[in-house]
Kinemage of the C-alpha trace (Angstrom):
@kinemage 1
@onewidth
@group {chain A} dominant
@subgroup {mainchain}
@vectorlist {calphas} color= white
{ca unk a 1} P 0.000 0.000 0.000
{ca unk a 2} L 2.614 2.531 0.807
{ca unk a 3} L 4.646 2.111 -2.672
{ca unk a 4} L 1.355 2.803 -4.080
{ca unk a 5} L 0.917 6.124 -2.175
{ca unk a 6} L 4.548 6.709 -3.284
{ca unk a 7} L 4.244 6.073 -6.838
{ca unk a 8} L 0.615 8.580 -7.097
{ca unk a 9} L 2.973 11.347 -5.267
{ca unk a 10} L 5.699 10.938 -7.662
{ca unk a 11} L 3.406 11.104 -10.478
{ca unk a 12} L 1.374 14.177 -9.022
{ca unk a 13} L 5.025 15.410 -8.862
{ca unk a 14} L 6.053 15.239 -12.210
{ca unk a 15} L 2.861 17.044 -13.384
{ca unk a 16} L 3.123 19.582 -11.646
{ca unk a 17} L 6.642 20.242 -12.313
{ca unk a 18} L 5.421 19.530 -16.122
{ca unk a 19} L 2.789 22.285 -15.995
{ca unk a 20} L 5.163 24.793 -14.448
{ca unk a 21} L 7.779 24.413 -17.316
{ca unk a 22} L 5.141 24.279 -20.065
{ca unk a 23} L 3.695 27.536 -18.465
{ca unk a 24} L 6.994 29.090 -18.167
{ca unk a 25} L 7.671 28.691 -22.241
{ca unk a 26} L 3.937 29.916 -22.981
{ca unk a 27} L 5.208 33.255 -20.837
{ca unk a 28} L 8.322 33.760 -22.814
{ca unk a 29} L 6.366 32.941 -25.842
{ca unk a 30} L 4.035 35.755 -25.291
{ca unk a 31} L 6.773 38.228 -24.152
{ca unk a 32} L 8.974 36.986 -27.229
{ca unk a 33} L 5.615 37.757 -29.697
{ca unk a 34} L 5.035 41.227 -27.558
{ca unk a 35} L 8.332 42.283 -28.401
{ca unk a 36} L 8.779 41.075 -31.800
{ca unk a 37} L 5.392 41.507 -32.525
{ca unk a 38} L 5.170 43.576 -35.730
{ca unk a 39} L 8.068 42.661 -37.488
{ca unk a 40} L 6.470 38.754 -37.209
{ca unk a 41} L 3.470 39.882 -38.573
{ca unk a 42} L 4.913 41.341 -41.268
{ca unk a 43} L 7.128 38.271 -42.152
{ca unk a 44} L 4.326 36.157 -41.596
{ca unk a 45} L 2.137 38.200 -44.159
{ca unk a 46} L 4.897 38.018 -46.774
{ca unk a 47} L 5.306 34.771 -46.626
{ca unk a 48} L 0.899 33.972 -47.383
{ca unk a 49} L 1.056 36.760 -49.994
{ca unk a 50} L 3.883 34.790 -51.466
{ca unk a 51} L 2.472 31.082 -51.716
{ca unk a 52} L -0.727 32.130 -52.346
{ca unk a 53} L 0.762 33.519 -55.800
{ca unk a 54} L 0.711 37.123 -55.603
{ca unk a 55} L 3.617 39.103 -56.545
{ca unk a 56} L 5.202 40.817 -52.968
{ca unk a 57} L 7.593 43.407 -52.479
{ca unk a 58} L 10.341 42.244 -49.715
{ca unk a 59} L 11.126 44.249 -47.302
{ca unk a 60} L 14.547 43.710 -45.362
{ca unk a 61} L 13.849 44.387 -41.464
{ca unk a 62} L 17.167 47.142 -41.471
{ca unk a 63} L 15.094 49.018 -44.415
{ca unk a 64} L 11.774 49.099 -42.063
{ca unk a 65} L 13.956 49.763 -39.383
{ca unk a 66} L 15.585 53.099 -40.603
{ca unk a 67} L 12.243 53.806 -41.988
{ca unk a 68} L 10.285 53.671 -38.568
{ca unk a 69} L 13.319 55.872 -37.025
{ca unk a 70} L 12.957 58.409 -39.194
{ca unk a 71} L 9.466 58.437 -38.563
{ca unk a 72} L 7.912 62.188 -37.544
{ca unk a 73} L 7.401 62.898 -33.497
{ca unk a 74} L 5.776 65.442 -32.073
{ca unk a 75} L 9.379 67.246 -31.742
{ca unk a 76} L 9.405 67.297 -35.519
{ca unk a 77} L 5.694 67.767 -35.962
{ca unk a 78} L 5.655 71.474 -37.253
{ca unk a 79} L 8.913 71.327 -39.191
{ca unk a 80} L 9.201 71.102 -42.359
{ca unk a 81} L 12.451 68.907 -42.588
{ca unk a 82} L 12.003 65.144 -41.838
């Protein structure tokens, strides 16, 4: 009787440290898609435009990122230069 008790501990054991790893990745996951967010999206859409046959323009992610920096803030807002 006792090896049985045991063996149901271990077991309740394991699962638990199972769920804490597998909920550990799904938080990193999140925070990995939260900070990486729109340049996935982007990639992602690429990537259906191109198998589903239309023609796509690719985009490197150092061209989108000079592009975002030199977008306009309010510092800049009334200026004509960019």
């Amino acid at each position: 009787m006792m090896t049985r008790e045991r063996a149901s501990k271990r077991s309740g054991q394991g699962l638990t440290e199972y769920i804490i790893i597998v909920a550990l990745v799904a938080i990193a996951a999140i925070g990995v898609v939260n900070i990486f967010g729109n340049q996935l999206r982007h990639q992602f859409s690429t990537i259906i435009a191109s198998m589903s046959g239309s023609s796509v323009q690719v985009e490197s992610l150092a061209t989108k990122a000079k592009q975002q920096t030199n977008q306009r803030t309010l510092k800049d807002y009334a200026s004509e230069n960019r």
